[in-house]
C-alpha positions in Angstrom: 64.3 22.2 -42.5 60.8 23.1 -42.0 58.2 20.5 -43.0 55.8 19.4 -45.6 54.2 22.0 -47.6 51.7 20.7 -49.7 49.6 23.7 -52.7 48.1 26.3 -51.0 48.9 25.1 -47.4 49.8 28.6 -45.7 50.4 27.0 -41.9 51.3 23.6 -40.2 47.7 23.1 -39.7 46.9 23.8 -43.4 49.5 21.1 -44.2 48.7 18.1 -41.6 44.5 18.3 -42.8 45.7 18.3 -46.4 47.9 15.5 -45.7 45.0 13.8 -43.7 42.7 14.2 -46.5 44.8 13.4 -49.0 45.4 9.8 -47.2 42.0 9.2 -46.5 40.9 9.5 -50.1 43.4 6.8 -51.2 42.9 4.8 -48.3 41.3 1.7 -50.1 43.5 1.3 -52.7 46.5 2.3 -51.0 48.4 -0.9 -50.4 47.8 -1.7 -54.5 49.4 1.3 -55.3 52.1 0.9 -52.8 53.5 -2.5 -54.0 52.3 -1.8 -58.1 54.1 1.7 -58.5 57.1 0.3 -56.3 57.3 -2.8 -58.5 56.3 -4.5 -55.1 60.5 -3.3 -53.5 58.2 -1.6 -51.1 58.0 -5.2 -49.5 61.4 -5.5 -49.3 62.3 -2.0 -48.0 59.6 -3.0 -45.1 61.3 -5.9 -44.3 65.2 -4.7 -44.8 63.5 -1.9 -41.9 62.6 -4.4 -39.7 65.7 -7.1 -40.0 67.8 -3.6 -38.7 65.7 -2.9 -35.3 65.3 -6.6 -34.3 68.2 -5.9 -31.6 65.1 -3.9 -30.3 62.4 -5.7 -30.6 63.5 -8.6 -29.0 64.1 -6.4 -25.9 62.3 -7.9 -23.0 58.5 -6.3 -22.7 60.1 -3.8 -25.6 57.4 -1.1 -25.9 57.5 0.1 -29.8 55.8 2.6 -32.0 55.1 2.3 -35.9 54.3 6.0 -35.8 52.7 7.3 -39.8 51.7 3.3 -39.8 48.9 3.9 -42.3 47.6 0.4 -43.1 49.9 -1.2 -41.0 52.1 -2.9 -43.0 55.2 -2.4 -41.1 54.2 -2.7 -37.8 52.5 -6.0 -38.8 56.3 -6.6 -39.6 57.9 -5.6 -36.4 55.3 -7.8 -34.7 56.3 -10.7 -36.5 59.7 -10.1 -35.1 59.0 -8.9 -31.5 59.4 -11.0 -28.1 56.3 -12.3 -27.1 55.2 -10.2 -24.5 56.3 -6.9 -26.4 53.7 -4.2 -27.0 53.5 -3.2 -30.8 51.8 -0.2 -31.5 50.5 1.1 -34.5 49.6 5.0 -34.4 48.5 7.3 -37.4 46.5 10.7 -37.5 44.4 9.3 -40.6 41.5 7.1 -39.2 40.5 5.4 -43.0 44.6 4.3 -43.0 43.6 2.8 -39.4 40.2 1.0 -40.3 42.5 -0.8 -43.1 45.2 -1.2 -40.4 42.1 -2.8 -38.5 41.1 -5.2 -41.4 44.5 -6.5 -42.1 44.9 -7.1 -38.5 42.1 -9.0 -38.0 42.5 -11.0 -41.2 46.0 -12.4 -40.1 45.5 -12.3 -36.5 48.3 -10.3 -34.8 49.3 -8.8 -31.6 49.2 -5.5 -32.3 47.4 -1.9 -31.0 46.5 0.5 -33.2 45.9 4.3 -32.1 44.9 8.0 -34.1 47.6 10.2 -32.7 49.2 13.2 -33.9 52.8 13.0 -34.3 53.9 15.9 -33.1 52.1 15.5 -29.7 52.6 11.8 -29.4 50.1 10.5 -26.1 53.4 8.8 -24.6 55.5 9.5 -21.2 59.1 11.0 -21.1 61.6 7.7 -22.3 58.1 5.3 -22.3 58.9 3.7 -25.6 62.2 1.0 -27.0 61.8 2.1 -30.7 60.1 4.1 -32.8 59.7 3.5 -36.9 58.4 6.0 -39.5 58.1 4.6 -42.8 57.1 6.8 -45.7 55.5 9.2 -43.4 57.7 11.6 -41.7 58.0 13.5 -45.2 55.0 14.3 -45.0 55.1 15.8 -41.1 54.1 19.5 -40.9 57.0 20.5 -38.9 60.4 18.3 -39.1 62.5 19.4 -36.2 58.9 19.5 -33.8 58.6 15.7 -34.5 62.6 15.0 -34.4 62.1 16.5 -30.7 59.2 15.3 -30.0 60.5 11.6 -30.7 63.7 12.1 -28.4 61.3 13.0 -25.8 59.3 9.3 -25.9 62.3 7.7 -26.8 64.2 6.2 -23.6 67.8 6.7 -23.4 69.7 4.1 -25.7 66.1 3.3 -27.2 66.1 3.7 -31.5 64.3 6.3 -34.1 64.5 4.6 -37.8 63.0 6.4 -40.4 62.7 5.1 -43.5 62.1 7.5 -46.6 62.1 8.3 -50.3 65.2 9.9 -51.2 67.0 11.0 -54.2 69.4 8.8 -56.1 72.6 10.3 -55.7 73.7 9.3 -59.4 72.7 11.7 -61.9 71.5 9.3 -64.9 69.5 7.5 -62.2 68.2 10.6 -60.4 66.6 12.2 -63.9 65.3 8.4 -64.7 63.8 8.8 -61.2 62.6 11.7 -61.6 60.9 10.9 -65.1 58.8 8.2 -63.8 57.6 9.8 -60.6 56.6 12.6 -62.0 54.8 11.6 -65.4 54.0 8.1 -64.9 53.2 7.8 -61.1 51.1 10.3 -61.3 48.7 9.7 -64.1 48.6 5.7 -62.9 48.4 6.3 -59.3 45.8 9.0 -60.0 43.6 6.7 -62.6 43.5 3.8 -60.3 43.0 6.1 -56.9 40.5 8.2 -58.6 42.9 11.2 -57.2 45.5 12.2 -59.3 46.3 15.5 -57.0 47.3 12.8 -54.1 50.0 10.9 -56.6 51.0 14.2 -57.8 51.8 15.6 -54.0 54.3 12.3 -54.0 57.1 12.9 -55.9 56.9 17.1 -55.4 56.9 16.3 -51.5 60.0 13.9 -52.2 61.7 16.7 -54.1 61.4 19.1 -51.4 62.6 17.0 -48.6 66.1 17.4 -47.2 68.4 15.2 -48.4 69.9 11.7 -46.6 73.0 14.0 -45.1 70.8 16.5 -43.9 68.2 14.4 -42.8 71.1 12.9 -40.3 72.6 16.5 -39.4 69.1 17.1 -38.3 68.7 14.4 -36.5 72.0 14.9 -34.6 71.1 18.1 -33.8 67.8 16.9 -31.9 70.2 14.9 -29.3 70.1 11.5 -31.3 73.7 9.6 -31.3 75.4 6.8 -33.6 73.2 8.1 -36.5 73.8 6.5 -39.5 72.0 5.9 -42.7 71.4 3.2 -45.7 70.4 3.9 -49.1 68.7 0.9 -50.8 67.5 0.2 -54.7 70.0 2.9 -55.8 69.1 5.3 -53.5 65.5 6.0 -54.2 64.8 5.1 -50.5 66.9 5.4 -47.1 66.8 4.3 -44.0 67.7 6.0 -41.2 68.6 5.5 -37.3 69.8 6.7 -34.4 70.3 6.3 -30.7 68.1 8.4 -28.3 70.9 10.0 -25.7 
């Protein structure tokens, strides 16, 4: 299980500025495209996320991490359901995701920080954080096992890692429906309304490449994390992970 490899990326550096570039083109029209091509489940996937860490978030002066936040969608989530008094921060290595993290932000008012950090150097302490969430973003990390360790490392002991992800429906029918749409359709409407069809096209090749649910939890196992389970949702096109930082 290595990490993204995006065309013509040769190293993990190669990969994380195509990635950055590639979200910073679709920045503006991100959020349309999110809720349009997932017939607006997205939403719901965001929220069925945050319903599962409340325990944590509720955690007195809980300190948590939306890490790959882009425009903030689910941290603006977790903050809804945090204590007062927790610190919810918001931290992507994309600064156009951030500015529309910004906007949104200001528009509705919330408690939240937002940072430009690297995820596989995360500007944290040993243990300093309660939970850390990853939605549609640790897919496209350059280095799987790096970030897996490096999250156990910010992670205090009994404190949470959910990752939430595309995935591939384990029925067969399903999976070539699945696989149909995201790669003819998503690609030629994501890349008309984005202006970058190349972006829309990475999508579903960077789903196809990435490990599946059961290895996704092996892996995380192997990187000290305890109690890890997943939950597959809308068929299985999505699932969320967690686990338990030992």
């Amino acid at each position: 299980m290595k990490g993204t490899t995006p065309p013509g990326a040769r190293t993990e550096q190669e990969a994380a500025a195509f990635v950055r570039r590639m979200f910073a083109g679709v920045a503006r029209r991100y959020d349309l495209l999110n809720h349009l091509l997932s017939f607006q489940t997205d939403r719901y996937w965001r929220w069925r996320t945050a319903l599962e860490v409340e325990p944590f978030l509720r955690r007195p002066r809980a300190r948590v991490l939306d890490l790959c936040c882009g425009t903030g969608d689910l941290t603006l989530a977790l903050e809804r359901r945090a204590t007062p008094g927790a610190l919810v921060l918001g931290g992507d290595f994309c600064r156009p995701m951030l500015e529309e993290a910004r906007r949104k932000q200001l528009r509705r008012g919330a408690q939240i920080e937002l940072l430009e950090c690297d995820g596989l150097q995360l500007p944290f302490a040993d243990g300093a954080l309660d939970l850390v969430t990853i939605a549609f973003g640790f897919r496209n990390l350059a280095n799987y096992r790096a970030a897996l360790a490096e999250l156990r490392r910010v992670i205090k002991p009994g404190g949470m890692l959910a990752i939430l992800e595309f995935s591939t429906p384990p029925n067969p029918v399903l999976r070539a429906l699945y696989r149909l749409y995201s790669g003819t359709l998503l690609p030629a409407l994501g890349g008309w309304i984005s202006g970058d069809r190349s972006a829309y096209a990475y999508l579903p090749d960077s789903v196809r490449k990435f490990p599946g649910a059961e290895l996704l939890a092996a892996e995380m196992e192997a990187a000290g994390f305890t109690r890890v389970r997943f939950r597959r949702m809308t068929f299985g096109i999505v699932a969320l992970h967690t686990g338990l930082s030992g």
